[in-house]
VOZA-46932 format. One record per residue (C-alpha): x, y, z; residue in one letter. Coordinates in steps of 0.05 Angstrom, whole numbers, always signed. Each point is the difference from the previous one (the first is absolute). Layout:
px,py,pz,rest
X,Y,Z,A
...
//
This chain:
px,py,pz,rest
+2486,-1976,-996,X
-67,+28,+0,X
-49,-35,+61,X
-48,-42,-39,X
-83,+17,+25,X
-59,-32,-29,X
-51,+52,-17,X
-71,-26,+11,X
-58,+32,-38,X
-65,-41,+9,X
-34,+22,+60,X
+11,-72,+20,X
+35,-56,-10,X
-42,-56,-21,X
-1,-41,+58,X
-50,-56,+26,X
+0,-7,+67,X
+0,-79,+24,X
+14,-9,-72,X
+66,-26,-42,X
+20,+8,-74,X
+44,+32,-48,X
-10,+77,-18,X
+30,+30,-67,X
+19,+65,+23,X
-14,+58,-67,X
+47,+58,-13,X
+22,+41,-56,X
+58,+17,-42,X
-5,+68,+11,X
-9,+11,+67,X
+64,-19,+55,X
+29,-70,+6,X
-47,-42,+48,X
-59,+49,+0,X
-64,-43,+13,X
-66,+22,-35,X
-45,-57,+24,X
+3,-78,+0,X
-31,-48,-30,X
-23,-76,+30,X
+29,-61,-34,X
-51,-41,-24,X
+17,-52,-37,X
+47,-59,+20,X
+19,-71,-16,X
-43,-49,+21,X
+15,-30,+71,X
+44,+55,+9,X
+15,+68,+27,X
+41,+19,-54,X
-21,+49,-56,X
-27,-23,-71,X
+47,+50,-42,X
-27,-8,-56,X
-81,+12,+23,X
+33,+60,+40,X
+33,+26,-46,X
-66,+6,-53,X
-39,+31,+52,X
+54,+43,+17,X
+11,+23,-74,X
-72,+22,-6,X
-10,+39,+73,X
+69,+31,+0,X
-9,+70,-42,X
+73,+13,-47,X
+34,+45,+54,X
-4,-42,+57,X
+34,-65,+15,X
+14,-46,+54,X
+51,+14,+48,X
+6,-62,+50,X
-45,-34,+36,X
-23,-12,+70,X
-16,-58,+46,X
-47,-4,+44,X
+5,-49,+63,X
+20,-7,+69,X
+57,-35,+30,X
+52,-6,-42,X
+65,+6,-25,X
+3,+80,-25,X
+58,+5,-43,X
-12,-75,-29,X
-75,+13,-21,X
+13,+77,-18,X
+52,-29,-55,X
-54,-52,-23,X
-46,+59,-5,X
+57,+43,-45,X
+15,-66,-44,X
-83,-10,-13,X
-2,+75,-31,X
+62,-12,-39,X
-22,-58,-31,X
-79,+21,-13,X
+37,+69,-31,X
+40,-47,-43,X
-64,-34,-22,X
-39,+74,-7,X
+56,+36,-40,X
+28,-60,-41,X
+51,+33,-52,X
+13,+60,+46,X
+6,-32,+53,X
+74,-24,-28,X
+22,+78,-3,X
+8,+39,+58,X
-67,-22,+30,X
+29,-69,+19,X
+46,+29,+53,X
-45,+47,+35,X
+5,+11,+68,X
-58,-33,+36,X
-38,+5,+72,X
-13,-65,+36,X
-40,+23,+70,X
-35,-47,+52,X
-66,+17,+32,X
-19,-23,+65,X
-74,-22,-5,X
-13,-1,+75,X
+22,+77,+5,X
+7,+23,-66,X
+73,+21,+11,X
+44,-1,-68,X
+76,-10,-3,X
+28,+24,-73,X
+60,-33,-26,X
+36,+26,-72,X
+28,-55,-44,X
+48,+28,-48,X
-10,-7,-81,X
+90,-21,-2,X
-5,-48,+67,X
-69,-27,+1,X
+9,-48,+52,X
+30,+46,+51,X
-53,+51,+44,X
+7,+63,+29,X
-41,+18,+61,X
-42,+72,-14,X
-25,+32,+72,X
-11,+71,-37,X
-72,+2,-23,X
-34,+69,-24,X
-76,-4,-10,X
-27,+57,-44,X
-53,+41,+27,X
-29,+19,-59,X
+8,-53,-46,X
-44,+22,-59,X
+36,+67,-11,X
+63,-40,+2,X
-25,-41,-62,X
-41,+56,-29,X
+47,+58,+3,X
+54,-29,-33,X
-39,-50,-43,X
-54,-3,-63,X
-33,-43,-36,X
-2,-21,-76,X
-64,-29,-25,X
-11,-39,-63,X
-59,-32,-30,X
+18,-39,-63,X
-62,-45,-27,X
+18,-48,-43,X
-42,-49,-43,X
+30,-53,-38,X
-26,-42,-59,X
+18,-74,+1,X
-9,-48,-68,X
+6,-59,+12,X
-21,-77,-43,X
-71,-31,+29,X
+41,-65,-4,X
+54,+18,+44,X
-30,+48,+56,X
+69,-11,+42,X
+33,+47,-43,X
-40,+52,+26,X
+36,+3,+60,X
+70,-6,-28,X
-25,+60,-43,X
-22,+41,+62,X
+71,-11,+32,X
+33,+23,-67,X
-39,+62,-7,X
+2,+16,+72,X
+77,+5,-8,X
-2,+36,-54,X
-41,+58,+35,X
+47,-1,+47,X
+66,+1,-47,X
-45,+62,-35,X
-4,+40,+71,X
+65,+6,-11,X
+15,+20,-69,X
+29,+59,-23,X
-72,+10,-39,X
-37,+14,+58,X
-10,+71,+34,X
-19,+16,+65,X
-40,+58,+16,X
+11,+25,+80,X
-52,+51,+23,X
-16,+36,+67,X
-69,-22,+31,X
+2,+38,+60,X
+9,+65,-21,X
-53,+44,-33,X
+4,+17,-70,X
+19,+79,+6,X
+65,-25,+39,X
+11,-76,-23,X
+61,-2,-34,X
+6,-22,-72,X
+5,-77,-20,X
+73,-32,-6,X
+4,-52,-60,X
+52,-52,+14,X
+20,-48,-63,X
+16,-84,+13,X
+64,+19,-31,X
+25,+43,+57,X
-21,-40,+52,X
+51,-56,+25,X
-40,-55,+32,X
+75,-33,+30,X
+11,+50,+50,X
-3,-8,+74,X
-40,+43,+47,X
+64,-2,+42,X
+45,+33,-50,X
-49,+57,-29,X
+15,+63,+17,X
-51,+52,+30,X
-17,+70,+0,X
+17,+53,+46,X
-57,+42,+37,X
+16,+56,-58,X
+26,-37,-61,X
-41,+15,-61,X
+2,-27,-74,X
-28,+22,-57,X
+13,-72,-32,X
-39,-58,+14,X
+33,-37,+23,X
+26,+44,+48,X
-61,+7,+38,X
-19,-20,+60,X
-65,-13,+30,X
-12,+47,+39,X
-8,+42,-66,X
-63,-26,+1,X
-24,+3,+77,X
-27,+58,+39,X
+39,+67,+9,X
-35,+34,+52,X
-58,-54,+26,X
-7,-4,+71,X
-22,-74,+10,X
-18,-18,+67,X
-9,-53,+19,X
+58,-40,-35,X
-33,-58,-34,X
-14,-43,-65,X
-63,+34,-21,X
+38,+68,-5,X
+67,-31,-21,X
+19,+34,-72,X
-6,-38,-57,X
+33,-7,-76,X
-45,-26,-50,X
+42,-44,-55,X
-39,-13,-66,X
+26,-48,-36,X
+1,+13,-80,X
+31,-36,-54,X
+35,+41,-57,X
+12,-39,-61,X
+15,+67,-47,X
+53,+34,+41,X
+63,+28,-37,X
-22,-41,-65,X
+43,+6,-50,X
-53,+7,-55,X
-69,+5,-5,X
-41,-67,-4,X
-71,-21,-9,X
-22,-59,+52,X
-8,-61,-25,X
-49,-63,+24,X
+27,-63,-10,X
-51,-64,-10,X
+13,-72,+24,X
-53,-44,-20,X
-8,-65,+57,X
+17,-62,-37,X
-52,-32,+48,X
-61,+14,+40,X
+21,+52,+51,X
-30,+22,+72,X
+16,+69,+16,X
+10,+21,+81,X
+5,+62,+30,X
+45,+16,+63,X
-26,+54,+39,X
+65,+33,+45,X
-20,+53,+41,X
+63,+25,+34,X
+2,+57,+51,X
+63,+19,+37,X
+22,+32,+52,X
+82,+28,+20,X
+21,+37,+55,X
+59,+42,-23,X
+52,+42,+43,X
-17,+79,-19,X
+76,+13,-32,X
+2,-79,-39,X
+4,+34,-69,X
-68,-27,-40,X
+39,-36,-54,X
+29,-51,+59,X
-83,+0,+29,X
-24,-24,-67,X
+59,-44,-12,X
+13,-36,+66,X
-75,+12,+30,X
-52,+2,-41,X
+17,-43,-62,X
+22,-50,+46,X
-72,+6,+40,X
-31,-6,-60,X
+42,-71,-17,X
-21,-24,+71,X
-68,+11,-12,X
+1,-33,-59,X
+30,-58,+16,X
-43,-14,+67,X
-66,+12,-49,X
+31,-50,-47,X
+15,-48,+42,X
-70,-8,+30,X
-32,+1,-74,X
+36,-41,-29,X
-18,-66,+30,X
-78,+11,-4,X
+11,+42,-69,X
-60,-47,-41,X
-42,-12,+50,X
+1,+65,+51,X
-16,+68,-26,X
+38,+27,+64,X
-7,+81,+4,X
+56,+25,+49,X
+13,+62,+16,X
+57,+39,+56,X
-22,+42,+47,X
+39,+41,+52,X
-15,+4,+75,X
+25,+33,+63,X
-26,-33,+56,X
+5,+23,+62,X
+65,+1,+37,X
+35,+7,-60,X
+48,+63,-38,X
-1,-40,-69,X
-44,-17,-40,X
-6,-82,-21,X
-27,-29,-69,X
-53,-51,-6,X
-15,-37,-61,X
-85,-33,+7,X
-37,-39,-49,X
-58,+38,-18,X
-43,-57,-17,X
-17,-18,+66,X
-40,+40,+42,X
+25,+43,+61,X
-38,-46,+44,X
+19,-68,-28,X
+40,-46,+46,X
+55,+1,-52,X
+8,+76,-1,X
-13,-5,+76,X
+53,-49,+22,X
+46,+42,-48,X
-3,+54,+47,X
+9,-33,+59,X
+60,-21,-24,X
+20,+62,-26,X
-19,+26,+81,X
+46,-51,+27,X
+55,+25,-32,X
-6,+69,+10,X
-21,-12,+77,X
-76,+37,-12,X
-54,-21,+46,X
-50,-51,-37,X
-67,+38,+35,X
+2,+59,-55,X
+5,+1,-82,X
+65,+41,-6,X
+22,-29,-67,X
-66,+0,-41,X
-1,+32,-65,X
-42,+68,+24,X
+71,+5,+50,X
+39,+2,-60,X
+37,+65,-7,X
-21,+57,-52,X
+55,-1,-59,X
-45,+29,-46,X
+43,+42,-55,X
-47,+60,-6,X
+34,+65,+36,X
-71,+21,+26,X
-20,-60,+26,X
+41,-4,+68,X
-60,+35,+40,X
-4,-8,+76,X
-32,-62,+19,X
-39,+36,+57,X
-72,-6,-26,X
-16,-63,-38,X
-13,-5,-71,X
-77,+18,-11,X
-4,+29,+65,X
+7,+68,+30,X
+3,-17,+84,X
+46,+13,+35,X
+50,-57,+24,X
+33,+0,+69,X
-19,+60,+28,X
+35,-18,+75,X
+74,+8,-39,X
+33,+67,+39,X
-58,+6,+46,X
+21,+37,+64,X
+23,-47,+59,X
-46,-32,+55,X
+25,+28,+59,X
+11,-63,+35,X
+72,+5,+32,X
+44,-62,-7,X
-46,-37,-42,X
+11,-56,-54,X
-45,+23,-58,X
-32,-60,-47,X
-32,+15,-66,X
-39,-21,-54,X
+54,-25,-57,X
-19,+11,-70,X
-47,+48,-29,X
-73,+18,-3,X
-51,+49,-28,X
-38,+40,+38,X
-73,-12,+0,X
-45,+42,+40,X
-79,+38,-1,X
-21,+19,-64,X
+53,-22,-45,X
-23,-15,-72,X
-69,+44,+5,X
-28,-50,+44,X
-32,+31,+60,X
+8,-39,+59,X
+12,+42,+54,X
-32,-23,+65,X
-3,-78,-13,X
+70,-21,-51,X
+61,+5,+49,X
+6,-69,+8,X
-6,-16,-76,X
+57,+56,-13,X
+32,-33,+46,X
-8,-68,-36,X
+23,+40,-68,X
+65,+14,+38,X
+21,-71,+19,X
-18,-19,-69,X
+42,+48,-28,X
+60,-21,+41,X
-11,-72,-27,X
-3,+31,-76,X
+61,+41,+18,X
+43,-64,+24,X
-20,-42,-69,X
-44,-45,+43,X
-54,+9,-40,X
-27,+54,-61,X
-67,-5,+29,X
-26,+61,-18,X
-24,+45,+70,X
-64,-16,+10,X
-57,+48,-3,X
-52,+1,+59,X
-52,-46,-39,X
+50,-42,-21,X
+15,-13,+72,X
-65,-3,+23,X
-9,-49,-59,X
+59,-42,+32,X
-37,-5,+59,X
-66,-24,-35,X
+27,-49,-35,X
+37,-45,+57,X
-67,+7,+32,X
+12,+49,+60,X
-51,+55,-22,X
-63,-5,-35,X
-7,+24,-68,X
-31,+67,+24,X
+64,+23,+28,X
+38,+6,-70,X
-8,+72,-16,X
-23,+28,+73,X
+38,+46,+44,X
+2,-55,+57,X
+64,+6,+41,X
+62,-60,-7,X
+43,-28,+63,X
+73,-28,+11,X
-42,-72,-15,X
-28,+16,-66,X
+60,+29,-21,X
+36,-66,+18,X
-54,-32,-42,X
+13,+42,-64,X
+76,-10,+11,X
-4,-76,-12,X
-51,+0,-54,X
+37,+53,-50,X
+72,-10,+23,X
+11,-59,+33,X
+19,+40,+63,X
-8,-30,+65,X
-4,+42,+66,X
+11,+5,+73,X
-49,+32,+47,X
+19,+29,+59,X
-67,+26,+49,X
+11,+49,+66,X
-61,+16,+30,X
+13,+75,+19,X
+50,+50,-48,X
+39,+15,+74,X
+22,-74,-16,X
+35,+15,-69,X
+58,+34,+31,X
+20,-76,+24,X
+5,-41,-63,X
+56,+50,-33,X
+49,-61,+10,X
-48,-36,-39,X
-11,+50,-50,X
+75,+5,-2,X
+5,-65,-22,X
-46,-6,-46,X
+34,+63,-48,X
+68,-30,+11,X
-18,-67,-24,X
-67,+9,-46,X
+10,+70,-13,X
-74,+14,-23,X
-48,+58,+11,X
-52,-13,+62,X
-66,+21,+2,X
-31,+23,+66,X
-69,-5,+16,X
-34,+29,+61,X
-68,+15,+9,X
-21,+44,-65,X
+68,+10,-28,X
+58,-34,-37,X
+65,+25,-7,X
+68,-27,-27,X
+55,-16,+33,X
+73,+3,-32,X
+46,-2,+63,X
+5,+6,+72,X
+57,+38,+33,X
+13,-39,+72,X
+50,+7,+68,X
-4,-72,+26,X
+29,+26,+65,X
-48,+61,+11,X
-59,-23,-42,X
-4,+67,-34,X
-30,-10,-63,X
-25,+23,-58,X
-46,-27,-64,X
+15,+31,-77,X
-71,+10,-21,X
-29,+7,-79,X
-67,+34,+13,X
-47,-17,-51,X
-50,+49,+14,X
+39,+53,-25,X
-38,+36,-58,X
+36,+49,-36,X
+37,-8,-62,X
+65,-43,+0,X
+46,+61,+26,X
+59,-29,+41,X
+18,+65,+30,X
-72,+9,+19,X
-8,-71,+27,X
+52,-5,+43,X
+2,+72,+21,X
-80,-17,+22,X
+23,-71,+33,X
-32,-37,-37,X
+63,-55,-9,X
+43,+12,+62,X
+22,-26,+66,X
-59,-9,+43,X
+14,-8,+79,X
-45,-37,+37,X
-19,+59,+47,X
+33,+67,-30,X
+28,+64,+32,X
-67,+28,+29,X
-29,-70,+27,X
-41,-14,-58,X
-6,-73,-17,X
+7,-27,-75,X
-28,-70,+14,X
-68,+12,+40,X
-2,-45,+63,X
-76,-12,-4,X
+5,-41,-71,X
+40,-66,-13,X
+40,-3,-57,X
+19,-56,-46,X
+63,+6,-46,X
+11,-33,-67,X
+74,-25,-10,X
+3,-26,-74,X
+56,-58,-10,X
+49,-5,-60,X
-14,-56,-40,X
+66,-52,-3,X
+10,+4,-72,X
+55,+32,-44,X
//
């Protein structure tokens, strides 16, 4: 019998230290038995009680969990306690909230799955995994062999694609002004007959390549309702071999429609391939004789209100590479499309006279994660609304993200668009032409045995004479500025645009620390002002950290280390007549060799990275270099401006 392992994918398991509560552990049908792809925090339980709320699970669940992947146990974390015994609760949670997510399949061969029940030690983060088996529930087997994947995203990305599929949908509801509660037995009617129609042998589905260009896409595959079978387990289907090839479709598989001969590197969603599926109805096919159509009238026998239901439904599959497309539309995407339907539905329908709700899916990969996840917001609100607000934060504590950065906003939301040519690399900003992150594949520092801490996230580069503004001489520190606000654009923490030099100078006028005659002068800015200009267009608050001689810099690295492990913004330096940014600091605690990762804004060519790191002007800076020459001059203090992340989501 072969030795059973538990293949872990996420970089790591979702654990809070000092913490306790149950973890749904997320796999996939197509990858190994007990492969682990990420967890997810349960949220919701019965009042007074530890114990999950199925049913609230199980709708949240439904909407976050793309078609592809499904839960695969659970996890428990505590201290103290009985392994096996609480590993087995943990198995018989995800069995019952996958009974409550998959309903009618569940009574098929999903029903006696194999499931993981593990135990996490919060005090040292130590995880026992136990397997509780689909034919002897109650009975657990002890797994010691765990294999975590070095490279997780080319394990989902190589042998996996997704199929995207927008299907908007508005439907007309007539219903008497004397009996308005019909209107919402009318909405549940006609919802369920949209979703009897997705799966009528009428309907066509059009699968094309978006990731290819158009000299070497391959051609469109047109699969009919009435070949698909909608009854068939995932389990059972057969898949391709690396060189099987059809020339029907239905023999196809999707990999007919992903890259050949791409190099992708690195592994990850935003370079995943994709299958667009259009969905088209086709009421003319193989007629039997030609017909004219025909418009039927019903007059209202009484006054009538008519109501239109917007759907907007967006969705997202991943697929296994050799899953032949007929079984992706079939047991993936229609599906998808039901879910989505149903979780809009069921949040319309009890407001559906008095709320004009506007929700639309979006798809995110946050941080820390292989897969992508599917959000459903109400549009209605604003982003910075405390109902769209404590929406996130909920939607944080479930997928263990820090609540000090917006990771889940809408300008997060991944880039399905369905036009081939629009997939452009994301490294210079709509509207702009800077450059962003310059520092990425810089050489090394040269410190030996040091713990390197960077800026996280990106930035533009903002330096003299940018824009045809000549400020050469006396703008380093407001480049500097345009930086930092950058970052904060960059992160979705504002879409402030950058400011211009007036309009910081105008910043600084207005809260009353410059007189009106410094708006448009060529005065020089400090670590202060820029503090200043922080909290009155962003909201930013910031540390200040003074040395009164450069030799001194050299001893807050530790500090600086800290501050780009846990705030991870850009710093500005000030020292006597120039400003310079800071985006990391390359330390030996026991030596105290050092070194600081400088952005020079004084740099004045044109935005050439070759040229600008070749010249130094964004590299590794040592205090004192090579020949003796000091960086930080020992006859001027220096005062350094570390923004702080605002604690929002």
């Amino acid at each position: 019998m072969e030795k059973t392992s538990i293949r872990i994918l996420c970089p790591k398991l979702l654990i809070i230290r000092n913490g306790s509560g149950l973890q749904w552990l997320i796999g996939s049908p197509f990858f190994p038995q007990f492969t682990i792809l990420s967890t997810f925090a349960c949220i919701h339980t019965i009042a007074d009680s530890t114990s999950p709320d199925y049913n609230k699970e199980s709708e949240d669940l439904r909407t976050l969990l793309l078609r592809g992947f499904h839960i695969i146990g659970a996890l428990v974390v505590g201290s103290k306690c009985d392994l096996e015994r609480v590993a087995g609760e943990a198995a018989d949670a995800s069995r019952r909230v996958r009974k409550f997510l998959y309903g009618e399949e569940y009574e098929g061969k999903s029903g006696k799955q194999d499931l993981i029940g593990a135990v996490a030690d919060s005090e040292n983060g130590q995880v026992r995994f136990f397997v509780s088996r689909g034919e002897n529930p109650t009975v657990l087997e002890s797994v010691n062999s765990i294999i975590y994947e070095d490279d997780s995203g080319k394990y989902v990305w190589d042998t996996g694609c997704l199929l995207h599929c927008e299907l908007p949908i508005k439907l007309p509801l007539y219903f008497s002004v004397n009996s308005p509660s019909d209107a919402g037995e009318m909405c549940l009617r006609a919802t369920e007959a949209i979703i009897a129609k997705l799966k009528d042998s009428d309907v066509t589905y059009v699968l094309e390549t978006l990731t290819e260009t158009s000299a070497e896409a391959p051609g469109p595959v047109i699969l009919h309702g009435v070949a698909l079978d909608f009854h068939a387990d995932l389990s059972d289907v057969k898949h391709f071999g690396d060189n099987t090839q059809g020339s029907l479709a239905n023999s196809f598989p999707c990999s007919y429609f992903c890259s050949k001969n791409r190099v992708v590197s690195p592994f990850s969603v935003e370079h995943a391939d994709m299958i667009q599926v259009s969905l088209l109805l086709n009421k003319s096919r193989n007629s039997a004789k030609f017909a004219a159509p025909v418009a039927e009238y019903f007059p209202a026998s009484e006054q009538t209100r008519v109501m239109v239901v917007d759907y907007k439904l967006e969705v997202l599959c991943y697929a296994a590479k050799d899953l032949p497309v007929t079984y992706a539309v079939a047991q993936l995407v229609v599906p998808g499309l039901v879910d989505q339907l149903n979780s809009i539905k069921s949040t319309i329908l009890p407001n559906l006279l008095t709320q004009n709700l506007q929700l639309h899916p979006y798809h995110f990969c946050p941080p820390g994660f292989v897969h992508p996840i599917q959000v459903i917001y109400e549009l209605s609100y604003g982003e910075t609304e405390m109902k769209q607000v404590e929406v996130r934060r909920s939607l944080h504590l479930r997928l263990g993200l820090p609540f000090d950065r917006p990771l889940l906003r809408i300008a997060n939301a991944l880039n399905l668009s369905t036009t081939k040519d629009s997939a452009k690399s994301n490294s210079i900003r709509k509207g702009s032409s800077l450059l962003r992150d310059v520092h990425v594949g810089i050489p090394s520092s040269g410190v030996s045995g040091g713990l390197v801490s960077l800026i996280q996230g990106s930035y533009e580069y903002h330096h003299y004479l940018q824009d045809g503004f000549d400020d050469s001489g006396w703008g380093c520190a407001y480049r500097s500025l345009q930086t930092i606000v950058s970052w904060f654009r960059c992160q979705h923490y504002s879409s402030i645009e950058v400011p211009s030099h007036r309009e910081i100078q105008q910043a600084l006028v207005e809260i009353g620390d410059k007189d009106p005659s410094f708006s448009g002068s060529r005065e020089w800015i400090g670590a202060i002002e820029l503090s200043f200009v922080l909290d009155k267009l962003l909201g930013v608050s910031c540390k200040v950290i003074n040395v009164r001689s450069g030799a001194e810099l050299p001893e807050k690295c530790r500090e600086l280390a800290l501050h780009f492990e846990n705030q991870g913004t850009p710093i500005m330096i000030g020292g006597g007549v120039l400003a310079y940014t800071l985006l990391g600091v390359d330390y030996n605690d026991s030596s105290g060799d050092c070194a600081f990762l400088i952005l020079d804004p004084h740099y004045t060519g044109n935005d050439d990275l070759k040229k600008i790191v070749n010249g130094g002007w964004c590299g590794w800076k040592k205090a004192v270099d090579s020949r003796g020459k000091n960086f930080f001059l020992h006859d001027k203090f220096y005062n350094l401006l570390l923004p702080q992340r605002p604690n929002m989501v």
